[in-house]
N, C-alpha and C positions, 0 to 999 in steps of 0.2 A: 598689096604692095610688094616687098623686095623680095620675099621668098613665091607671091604669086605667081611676078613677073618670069623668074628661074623655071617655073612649074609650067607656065604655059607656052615657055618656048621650045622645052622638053628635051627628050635626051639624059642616058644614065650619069654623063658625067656632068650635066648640072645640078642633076637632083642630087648627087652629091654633091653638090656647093652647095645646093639649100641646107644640107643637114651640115652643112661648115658655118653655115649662118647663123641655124640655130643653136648651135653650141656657142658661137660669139656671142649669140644678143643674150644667151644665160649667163654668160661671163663678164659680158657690161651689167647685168641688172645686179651680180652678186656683188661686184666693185662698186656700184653704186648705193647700193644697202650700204655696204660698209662706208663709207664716205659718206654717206649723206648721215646715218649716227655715229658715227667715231673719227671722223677726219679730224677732230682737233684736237686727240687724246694719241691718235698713231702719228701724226705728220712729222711733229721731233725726228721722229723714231727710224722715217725712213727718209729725209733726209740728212739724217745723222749717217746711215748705214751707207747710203750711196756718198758720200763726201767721203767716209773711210775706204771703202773700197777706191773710188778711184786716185785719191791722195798715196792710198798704199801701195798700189803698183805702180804709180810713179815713183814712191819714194824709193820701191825695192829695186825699181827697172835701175835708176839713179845710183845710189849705194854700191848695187852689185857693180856695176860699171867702174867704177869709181877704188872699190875698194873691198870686192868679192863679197861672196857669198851674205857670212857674217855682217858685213858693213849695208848689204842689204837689205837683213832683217830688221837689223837696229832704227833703220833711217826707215825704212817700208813701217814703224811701229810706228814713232813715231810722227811720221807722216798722215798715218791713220788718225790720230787720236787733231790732231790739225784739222785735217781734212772735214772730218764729222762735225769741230765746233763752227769753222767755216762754213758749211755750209746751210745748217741752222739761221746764224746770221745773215747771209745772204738769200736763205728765203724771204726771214723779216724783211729784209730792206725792198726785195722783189714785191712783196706783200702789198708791203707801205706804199711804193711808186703805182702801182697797181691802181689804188684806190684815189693816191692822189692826183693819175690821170684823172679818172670818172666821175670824179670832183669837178678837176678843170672843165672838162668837154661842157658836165650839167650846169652847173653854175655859169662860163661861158655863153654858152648855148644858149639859154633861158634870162642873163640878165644884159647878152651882147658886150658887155666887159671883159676885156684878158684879164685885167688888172685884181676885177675881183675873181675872175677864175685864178688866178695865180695861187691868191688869197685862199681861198674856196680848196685848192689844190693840197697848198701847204698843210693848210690845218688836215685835210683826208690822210694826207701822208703819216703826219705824227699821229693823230687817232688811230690808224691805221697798226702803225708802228707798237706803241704803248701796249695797244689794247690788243694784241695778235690773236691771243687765244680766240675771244667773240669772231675777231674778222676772218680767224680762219676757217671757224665753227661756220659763220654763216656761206664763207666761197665755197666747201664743201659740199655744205647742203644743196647749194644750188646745182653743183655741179654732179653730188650724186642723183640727182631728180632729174640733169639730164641725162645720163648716161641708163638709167632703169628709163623714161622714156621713150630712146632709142632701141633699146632690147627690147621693146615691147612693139617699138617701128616695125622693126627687123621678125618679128614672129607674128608680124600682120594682124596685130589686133587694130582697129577702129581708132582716127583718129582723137574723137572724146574722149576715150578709155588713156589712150596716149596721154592727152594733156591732162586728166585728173590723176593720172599714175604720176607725173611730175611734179603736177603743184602738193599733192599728197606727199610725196618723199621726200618734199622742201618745205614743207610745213612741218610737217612732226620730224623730221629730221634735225631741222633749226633748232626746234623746242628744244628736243632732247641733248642737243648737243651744249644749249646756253643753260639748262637745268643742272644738267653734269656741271661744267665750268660755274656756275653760282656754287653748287653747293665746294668743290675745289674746294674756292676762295671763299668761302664764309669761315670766318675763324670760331672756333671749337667754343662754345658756351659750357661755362663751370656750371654746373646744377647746384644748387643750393642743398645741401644736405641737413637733413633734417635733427636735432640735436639724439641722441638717447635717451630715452625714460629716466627716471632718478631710480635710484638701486632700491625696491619697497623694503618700510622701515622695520 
């Protein structure tokens, strides 16, 4: 495939673009790992960080402008701390509408009704929404299963190996991701402690 094609049409400056590839498709399969088990333990995390950063250079670009250096800092902080809850929010809702298409399309689709797609829609949206953790657990997984098997496109193994490297890192990915999240959200069981012996007489 992608790296054969570069090899047989030959020349040193492609064959370094095949070894530009294979460092890509190792760098999609390691981002895929990650994502496919932890995407719904880091996602907060990095769209909290990218909503601060860009909130904060507008806010410091702003400020300074406005009211120098100082008046920069102040508004650039708190801009950041904006920015980061904003954009958390605004995945959920991305999230939400997300699922509440793909609601619509199937439901649509399969019962020839808007009306119950709408329906179909709305409820995906608020499931969607409520439940973010699971739904985010599971769009990761899928999405790290594609991207490991695309790195594994991209370093020309077979496509069978291809699609079992996918469905495998969307299965035990998923798992692992909605095991984490159960356990989260299980609340903490008191054990029953067991009384002391009587003091012998």
């Amino acid at each position: 495939m992608a790296m054969r094609v570069l090899q047989q049409i030959g020349g040193n400056e492609l064959q370094l673009d095949a070894q530009t590839i294979l460092i890509v498709a190792v760098i999609l399969m390691l981002v895929g790992v990650l994502l496919a088990f932890a995407g719904a333990r880091i996602w907060k995390s990095v769209m909290s960080f990218i909503g601060s950063i860009l909130f904060g250079i507008l806010g410091f670009t702003i400020g300074a402008a406005v009211g120098g250096i100082l008046m920069g800092y102040i508004v650039g902080g708190l801009a950041a701390l904006i920015g980061g809850m904003l954009f958390v929010f605004l995945a959920r809702v991305g999230i939400g509408v997300v699922a509440g298409v793909l609601f619509f399309v199937v439901t649509a689709g399969l019962t020839g009704s808007q009306a119950a797609g709408l329906v179909a829609g709305l409820v995906g949206f608020v499931v969607a929404f409520v439940y973010i953790d699971r739904t985010v657990g599971i769009v990761t997984a899928v999405l790290g299963g594609i991207l490991v098997g695309l790195g594994l496109y991209l370093m020309d193994y077979e496509m069978i190996v291809v699609l079992l490297a996918i469905l495998a890192t969307m299965a035990f990915g998923g798992t692992v991701q909605m095991m984490f999240i159960g356990d989260k959200k299980r609340p903490l069981q008191v054990q029953d402690v067991a009384p002391p012996p009587p003091p012998p007489d």
